[in-house]
C-alpha positions as CSV (number, residue, x, y, z in Angstrom):
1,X,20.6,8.6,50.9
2,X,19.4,6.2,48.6
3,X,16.3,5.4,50.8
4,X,15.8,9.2,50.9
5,X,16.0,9.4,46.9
6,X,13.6,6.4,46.7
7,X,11.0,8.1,48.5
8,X,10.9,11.0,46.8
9,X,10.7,9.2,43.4
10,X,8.0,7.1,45.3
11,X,5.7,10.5,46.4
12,X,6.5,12.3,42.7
13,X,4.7,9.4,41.2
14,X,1.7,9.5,43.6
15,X,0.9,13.1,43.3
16,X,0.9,12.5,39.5
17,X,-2.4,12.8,37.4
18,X,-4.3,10.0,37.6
19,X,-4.6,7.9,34.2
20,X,-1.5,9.6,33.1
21,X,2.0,7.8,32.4
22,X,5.0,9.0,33.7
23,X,8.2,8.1,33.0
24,X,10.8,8.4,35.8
25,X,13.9,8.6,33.4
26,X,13.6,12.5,32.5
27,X,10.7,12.6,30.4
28,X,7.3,13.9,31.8
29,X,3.4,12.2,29.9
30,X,3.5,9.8,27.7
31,X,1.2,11.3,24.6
32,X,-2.6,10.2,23.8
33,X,-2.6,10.3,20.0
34,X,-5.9,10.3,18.2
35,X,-5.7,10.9,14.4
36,X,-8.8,11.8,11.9
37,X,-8.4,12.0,8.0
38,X,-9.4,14.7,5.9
39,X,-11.2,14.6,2.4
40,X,-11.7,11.6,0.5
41,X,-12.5,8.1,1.1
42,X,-9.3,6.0,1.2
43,X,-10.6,2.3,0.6
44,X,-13.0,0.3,-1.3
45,X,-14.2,-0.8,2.2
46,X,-14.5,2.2,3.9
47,X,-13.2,5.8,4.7
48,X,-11.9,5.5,8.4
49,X,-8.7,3.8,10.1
50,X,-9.2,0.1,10.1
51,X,-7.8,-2.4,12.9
52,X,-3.7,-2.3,12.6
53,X,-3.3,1.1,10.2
54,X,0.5,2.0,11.6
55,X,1.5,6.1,11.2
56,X,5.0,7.4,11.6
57,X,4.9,10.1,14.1
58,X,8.2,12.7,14.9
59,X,8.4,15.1,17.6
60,X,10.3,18.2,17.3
61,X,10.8,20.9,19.4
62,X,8.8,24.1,18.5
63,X,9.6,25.7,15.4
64,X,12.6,23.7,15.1
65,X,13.7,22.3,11.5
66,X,12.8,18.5,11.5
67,X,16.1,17.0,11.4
68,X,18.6,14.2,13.6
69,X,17.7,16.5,16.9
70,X,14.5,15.5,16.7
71,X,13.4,13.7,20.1
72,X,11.5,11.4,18.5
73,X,11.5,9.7,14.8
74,X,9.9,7.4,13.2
75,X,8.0,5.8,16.3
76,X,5.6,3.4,14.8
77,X,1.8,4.5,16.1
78,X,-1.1,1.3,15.7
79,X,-4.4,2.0,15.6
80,X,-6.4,0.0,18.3
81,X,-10.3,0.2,17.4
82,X,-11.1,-0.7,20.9
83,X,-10.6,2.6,21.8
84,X,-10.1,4.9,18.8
85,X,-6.5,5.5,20.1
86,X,-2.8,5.2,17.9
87,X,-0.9,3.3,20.8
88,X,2.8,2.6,20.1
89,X,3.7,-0.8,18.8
90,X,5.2,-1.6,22.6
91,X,5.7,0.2,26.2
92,X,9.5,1.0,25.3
93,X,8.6,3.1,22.0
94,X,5.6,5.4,23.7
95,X,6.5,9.1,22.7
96,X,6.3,11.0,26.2
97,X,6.6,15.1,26.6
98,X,9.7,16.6,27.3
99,X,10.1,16.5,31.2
100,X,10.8,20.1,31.1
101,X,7.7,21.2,30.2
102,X,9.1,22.5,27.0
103,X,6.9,23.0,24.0
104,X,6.9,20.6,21.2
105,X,5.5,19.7,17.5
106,X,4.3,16.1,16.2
107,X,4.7,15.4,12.1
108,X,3.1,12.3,11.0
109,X,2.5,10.0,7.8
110,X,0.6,7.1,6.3
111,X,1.5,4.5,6.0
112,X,4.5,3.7,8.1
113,X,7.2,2.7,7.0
114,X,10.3,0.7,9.0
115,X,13.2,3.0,7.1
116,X,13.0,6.2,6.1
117,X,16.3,7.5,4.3
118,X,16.8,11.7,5.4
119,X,13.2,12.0,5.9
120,X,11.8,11.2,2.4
121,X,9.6,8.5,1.4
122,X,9.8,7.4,-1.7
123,X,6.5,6.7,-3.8
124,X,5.8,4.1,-6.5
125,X,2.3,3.9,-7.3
126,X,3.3,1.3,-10.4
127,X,1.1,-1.8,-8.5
128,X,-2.3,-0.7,-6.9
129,X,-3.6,-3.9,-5.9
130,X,-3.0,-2.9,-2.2
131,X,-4.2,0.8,-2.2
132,X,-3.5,1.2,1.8
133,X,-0.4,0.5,1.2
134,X,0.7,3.7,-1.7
135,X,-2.3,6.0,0.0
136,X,0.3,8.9,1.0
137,X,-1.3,11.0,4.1
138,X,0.6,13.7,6.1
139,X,-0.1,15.2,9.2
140,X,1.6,19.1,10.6
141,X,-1.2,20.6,12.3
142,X,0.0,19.6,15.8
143,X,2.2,23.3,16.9
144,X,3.3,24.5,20.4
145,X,1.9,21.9,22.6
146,X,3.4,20.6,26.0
147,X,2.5,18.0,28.8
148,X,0.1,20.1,30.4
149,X,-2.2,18.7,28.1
150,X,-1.5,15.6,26.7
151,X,-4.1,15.0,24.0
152,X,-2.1,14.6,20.6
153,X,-5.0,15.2,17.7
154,X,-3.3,15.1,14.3
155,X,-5.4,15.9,11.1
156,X,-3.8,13.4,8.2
157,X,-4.6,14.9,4.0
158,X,-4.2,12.7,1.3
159,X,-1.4,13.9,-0.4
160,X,-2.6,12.1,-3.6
161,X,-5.0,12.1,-6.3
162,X,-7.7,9.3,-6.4
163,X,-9.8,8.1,-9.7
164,X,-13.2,5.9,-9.1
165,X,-15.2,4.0,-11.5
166,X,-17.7,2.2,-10.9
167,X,-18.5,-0.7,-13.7
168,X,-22.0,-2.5,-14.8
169,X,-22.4,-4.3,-18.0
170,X,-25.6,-2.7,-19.9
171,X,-27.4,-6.4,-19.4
172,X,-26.6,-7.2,-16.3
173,X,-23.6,-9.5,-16.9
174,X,-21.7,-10.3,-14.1
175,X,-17.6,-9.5,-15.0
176,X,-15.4,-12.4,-13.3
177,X,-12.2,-11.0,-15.1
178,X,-12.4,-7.3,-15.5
179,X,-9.2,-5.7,-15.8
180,X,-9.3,-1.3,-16.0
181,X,-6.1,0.0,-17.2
182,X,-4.7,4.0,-17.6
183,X,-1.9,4.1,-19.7
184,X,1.2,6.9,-19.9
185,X,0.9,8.4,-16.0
186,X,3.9,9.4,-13.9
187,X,4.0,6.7,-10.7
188,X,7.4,7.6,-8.9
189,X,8.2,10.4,-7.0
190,X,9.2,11.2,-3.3
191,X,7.8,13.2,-0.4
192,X,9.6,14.9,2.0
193,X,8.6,15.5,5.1
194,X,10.4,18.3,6.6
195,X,8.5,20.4,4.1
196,X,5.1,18.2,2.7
197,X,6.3,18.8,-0.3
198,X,5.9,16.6,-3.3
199,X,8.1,15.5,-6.2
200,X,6.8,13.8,-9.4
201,X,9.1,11.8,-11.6
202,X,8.8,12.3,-15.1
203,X,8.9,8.9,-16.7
204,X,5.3,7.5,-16.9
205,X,3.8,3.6,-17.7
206,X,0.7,2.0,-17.7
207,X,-1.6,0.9,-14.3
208,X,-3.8,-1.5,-13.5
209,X,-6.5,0.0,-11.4
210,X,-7.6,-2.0,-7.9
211,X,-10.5,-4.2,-8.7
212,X,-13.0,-5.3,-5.8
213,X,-14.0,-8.7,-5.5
214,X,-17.6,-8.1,-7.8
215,X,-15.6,-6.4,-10.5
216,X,-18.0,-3.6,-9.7
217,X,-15.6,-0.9,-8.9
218,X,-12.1,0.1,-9.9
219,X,-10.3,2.8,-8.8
220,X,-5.9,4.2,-9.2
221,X,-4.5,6.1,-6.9
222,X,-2.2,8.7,-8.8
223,X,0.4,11.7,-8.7
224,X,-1.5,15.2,-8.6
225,X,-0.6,17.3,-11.4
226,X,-0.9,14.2,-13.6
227,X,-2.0,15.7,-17.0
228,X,-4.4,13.0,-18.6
229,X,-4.9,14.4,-22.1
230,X,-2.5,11.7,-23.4
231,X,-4.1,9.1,-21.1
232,X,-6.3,6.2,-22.1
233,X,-9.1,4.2,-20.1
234,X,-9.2,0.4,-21.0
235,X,-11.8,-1.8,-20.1
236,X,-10.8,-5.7,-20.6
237,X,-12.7,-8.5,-19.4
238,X,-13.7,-12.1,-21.5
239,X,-9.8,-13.2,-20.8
240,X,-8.8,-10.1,-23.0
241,X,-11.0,-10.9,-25.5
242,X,-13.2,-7.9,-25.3
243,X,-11.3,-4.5,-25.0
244,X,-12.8,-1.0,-24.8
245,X,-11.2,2.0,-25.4
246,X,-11.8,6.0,-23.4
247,X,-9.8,8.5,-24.4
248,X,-9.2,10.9,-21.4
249,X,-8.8,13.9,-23.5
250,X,-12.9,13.8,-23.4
251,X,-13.0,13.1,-19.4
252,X,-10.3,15.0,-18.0
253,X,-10.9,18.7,-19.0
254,X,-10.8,20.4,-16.0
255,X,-7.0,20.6,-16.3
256,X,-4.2,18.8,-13.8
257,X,-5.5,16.2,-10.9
258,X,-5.3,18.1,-7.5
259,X,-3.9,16.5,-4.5
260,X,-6.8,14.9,-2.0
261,X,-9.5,14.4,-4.7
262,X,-11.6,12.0,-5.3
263,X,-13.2,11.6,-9.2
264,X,-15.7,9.8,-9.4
265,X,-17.0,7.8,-12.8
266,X,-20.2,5.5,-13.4
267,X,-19.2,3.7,-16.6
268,X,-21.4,1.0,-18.2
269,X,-19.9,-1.7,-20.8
270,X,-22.1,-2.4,-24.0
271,X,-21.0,-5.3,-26.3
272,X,-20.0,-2.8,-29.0
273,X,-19.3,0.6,-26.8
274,X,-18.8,1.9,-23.2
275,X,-20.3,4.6,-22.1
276,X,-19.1,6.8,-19.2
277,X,-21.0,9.4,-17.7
278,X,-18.6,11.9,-15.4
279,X,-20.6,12.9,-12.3
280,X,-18.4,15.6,-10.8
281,X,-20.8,16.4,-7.9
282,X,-18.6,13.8,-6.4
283,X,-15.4,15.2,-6.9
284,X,-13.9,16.1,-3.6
285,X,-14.0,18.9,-2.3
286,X,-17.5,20.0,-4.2
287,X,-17.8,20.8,-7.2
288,X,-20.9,21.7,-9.1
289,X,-20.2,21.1,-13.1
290,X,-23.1,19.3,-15.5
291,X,-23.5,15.8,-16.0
292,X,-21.5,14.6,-19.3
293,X,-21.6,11.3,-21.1
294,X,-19.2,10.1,-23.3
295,X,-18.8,6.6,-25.8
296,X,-16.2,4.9,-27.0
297,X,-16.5,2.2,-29.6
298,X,-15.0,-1.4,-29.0
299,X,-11.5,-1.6,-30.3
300,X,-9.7,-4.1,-32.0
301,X,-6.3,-2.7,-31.1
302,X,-4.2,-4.5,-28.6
303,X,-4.8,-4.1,-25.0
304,X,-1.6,-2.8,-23.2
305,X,-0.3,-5.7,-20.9
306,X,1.3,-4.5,-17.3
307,X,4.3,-6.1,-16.3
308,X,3.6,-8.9,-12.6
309,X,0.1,-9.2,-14.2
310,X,-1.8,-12.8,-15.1
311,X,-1.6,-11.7,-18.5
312,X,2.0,-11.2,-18.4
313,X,3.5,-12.4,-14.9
314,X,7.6,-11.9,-13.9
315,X,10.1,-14.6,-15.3
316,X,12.0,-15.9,-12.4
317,X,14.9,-13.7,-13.2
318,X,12.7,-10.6,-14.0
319,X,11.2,-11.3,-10.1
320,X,14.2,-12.0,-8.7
321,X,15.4,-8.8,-10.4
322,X,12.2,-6.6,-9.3
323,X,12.0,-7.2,-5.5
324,X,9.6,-4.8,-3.6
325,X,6.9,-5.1,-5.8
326,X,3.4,-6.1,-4.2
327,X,1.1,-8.3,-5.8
328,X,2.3,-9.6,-8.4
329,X,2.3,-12.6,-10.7
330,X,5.5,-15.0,-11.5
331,X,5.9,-18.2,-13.0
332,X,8.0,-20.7,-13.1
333,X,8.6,-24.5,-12.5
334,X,8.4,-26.1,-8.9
335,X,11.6,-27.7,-8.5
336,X,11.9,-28.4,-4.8
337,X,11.9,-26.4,-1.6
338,X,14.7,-24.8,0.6
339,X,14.5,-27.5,4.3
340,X,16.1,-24.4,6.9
341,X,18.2,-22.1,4.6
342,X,18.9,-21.2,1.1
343,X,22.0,-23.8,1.5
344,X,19.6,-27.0,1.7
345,X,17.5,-27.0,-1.3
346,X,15.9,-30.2,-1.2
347,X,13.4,-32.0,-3.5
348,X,12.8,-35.1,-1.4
349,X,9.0,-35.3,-1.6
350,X,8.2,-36.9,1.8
351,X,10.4,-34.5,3.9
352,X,8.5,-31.7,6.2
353,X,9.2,-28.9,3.9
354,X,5.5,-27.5,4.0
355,X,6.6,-23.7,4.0
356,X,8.2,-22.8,1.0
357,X,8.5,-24.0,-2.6
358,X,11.7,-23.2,-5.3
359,X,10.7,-21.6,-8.7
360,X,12.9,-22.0,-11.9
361,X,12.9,-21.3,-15.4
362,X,13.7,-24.4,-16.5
363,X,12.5,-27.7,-14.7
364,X,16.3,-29.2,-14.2
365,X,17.7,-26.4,-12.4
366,X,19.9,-27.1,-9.8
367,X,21.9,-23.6,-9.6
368,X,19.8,-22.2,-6.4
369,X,21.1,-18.4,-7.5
370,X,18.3,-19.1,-10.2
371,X,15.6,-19.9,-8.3
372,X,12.8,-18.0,-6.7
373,X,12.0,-19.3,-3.1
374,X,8.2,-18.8,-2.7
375,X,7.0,-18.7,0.7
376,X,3.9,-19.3,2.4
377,X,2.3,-18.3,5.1
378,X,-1.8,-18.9,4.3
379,X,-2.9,-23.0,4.9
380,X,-4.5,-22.8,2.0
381,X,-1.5,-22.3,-0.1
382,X,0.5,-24.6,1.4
383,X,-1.8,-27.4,1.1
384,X,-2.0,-26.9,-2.5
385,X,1.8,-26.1,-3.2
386,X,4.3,-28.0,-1.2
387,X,6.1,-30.8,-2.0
388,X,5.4,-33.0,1.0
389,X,1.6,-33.5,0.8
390,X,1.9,-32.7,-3.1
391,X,4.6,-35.0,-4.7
392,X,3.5,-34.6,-8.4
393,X,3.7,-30.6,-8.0
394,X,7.3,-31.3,-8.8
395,X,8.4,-29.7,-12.3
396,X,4.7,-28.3,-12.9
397,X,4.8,-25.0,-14.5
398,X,2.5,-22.8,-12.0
399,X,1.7,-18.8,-12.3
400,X,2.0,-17.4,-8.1
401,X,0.7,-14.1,-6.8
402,X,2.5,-12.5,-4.0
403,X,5.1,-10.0,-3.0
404,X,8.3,-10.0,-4.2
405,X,10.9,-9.6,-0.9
406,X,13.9,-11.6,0.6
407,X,13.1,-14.5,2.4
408,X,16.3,-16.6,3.6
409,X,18.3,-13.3,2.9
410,X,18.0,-13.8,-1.0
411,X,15.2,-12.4,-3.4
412,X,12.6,-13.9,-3.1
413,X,8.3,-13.9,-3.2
414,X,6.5,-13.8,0.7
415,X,2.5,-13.4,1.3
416,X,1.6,-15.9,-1.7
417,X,-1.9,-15.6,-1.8
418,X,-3.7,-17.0,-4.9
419,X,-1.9,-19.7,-7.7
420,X,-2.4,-21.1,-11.3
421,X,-1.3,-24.1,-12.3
422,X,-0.7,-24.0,-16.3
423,X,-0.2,-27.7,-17.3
């Protein structure tokens, strides 16, 4: 019987399509999943996936609610640009048809995401240093489809609103430390997708805008609907010395920002002014308006300051206190390092501790609840910060960029990219 079982199982595979996955354990072809975007460009380097882009992808029967009966949730897709394909992140995860032959929807989103609480992704556009990582895209066009034909094509929209400006000092100057701020817009929220619907938070603060490496362009992801008549543009470069003021009363009269658009602005700084002329022939989708230009006279008022900035990094306690912020800025006082847990601090200088440094508040501290473990992972930063190779880095007061998450189970900094020493 069992030979007479296996050789059935053995001629059902062979008479399947060629090139197409079957899986012998009730489910019929695995899914090819291609995904385009709509609308806008999404990055300062370009306006297609990019090498590693992970979407969420859930399949639901038919014109069934999305909800725990889904077959499929959550299955992390990568984009391989070999091929132009979303493959899953391993063999056991691939989303295959029901076996049935019963028809079946796909809902995706950008970017993925490891948890998602009752289908609803919460939004915080506070940091934008990382705009992949708060670009919201959706994707529900894929209806009524079944293993007959496996081709999975899913259209993703911005489900944001996008602001560009692109910076050049009147003579040329090159700007090292350009910071563009908008002050007083909404950046929490949550989307939910078993409808695509959007929720804004009420409570607004102030953003830095993502800076490219030239200090050329800047540019904010934010909510749609965000009324900008209260708003202000900031322009601050010479180490804060030099700060311009735009109200956006005079650049935002076309009423709320709608969901996948793009504005785009070409501002240029004078030593007394900024001008900033609104092309909005580039807003997207088209829109034919005239060309406006607008000045704004340099201020002497205070520059606002945002919270995890260089200006104004985390405390050690205010980092510890803020975990899941990206890119930010603490500081604090190296003190030693942790050897193989947050149970063996250590500050023995010519020990192999080359991963990780501790930050404190105070260069004493011995209490490890107030410390900050900083981890690295670039060579780069850990030739210039550990202990080991770096015995006098002990009790220097140094600023650290990087993410704030738990490393050894406790709050803690990861991905530290970029450092300041301050005496």
């Amino acid at each position: 019987m069992k030979q007479k079982l296996f050789i059935l199982m053995m001629g059902f595979l062979l008479f399947a399509c060629e090139g197409e996955e079957i899986n012998p354990t009730g489910m019929g072809t695995a899914i090819r999943l291609t995904a385009q975007i709509e609308g806008m460009r999404t990055r300062l380097s370009g306006s297609t996936w990019e090498k590693g882009d992970a979407i969420g992808v859930y399949m639901k029967l038919n014109n069934a609610p999305l909800d725990s009966s889904a077959p499929e949730q959550n299955v992390r897709y990568i984009y391989d640009a070999e091929t132009g394909q979303f493959k899953a992140k391993n063999d056991k995860e691939t989303i295959f048809f029901p076996f049935t032959g019963e028809t079946v929807d796909f809902i995706g989103y950008y970017p993925f995401r490891e948890i998602v609480s009752g289908f609803t992704i919460p939004i915080d556009l506070s940091v934008q240093s990382k705009q992949s990582a708060i670009d919201l895209m959706y994707a529900d066009n894929v209806t009524n489809v079944s293993q007959s034909n496996s081709e999975v094509v899913m259209s993703f929209s911005h489900q944001l609103s996008r602001i560009v400006f692109q910076v050049e000092h009147y003579r040329g100057f090159e700007l090292e430390d350009l910071s563009v701020i908008i002050t007083d817009v909404p950046t929490t929220g949550s989307f939910d997708l078993t409808s695509g619907s959007l929720t804004v938070e009420a409570a607004t603060t102030d953003v830095a805008c993502c800076i490219n490496d030239d200090c050329t362009l800047a540019e904010a992801i934010l909510m749609p609907g965000t009324d900008l008549t209260g708003s202000d543009l900031w322009f601050i470069t010479n180490e804060g010395a030099e700060a311009y003021k735009v109200s956006l009363d005079s650049l935002f009269t076309s009423g709320l920002l709608s969901a996948s658009t793009q504005y785009t602005f070409q501002s240029t700084l004078f030593t007394d002014e900024v001008m900033v002329e609104t092309d909005f022939t580039n807003i997207q989708p088209w829109t034919t308006t005239t060309l406006d230009t607008f000045t704004a006279e340099r201020t002497t008022d205070p520059p606002p300051v945002i919270k995890g900035s260089r200006s104004d990094p985390y405390t050690v306690a205010q980092a510890i206190a803020h975990q899941g912020k990206q890119d930010v800025w603490a500081i604090g006082y190296i003190v030693g390092a942790f050897k193989t847990s947050i149970n063996s601090f250590v500050t023995d200088t010519t020990g192999q501790v080359r991963t990780n440094v501790a930050l404190a508040s105070n260069s004493d501290e011995t209490d490890v609840t107030r410390m900050l473990p900083v981890n690295f992972t670039s060579t780069s930063m850990k030739e210039a910060l550990n202990i080991c190779d770096n015995p006098f880095n002990i009790n220097r007061l140094v600023m650290i960029k990087g993410d704030l998450a738990a490393y050894y189970s406790v709050p803690a900094m990861r991905n530290a990219n970029d450092y300041h020493f301050l005496e």
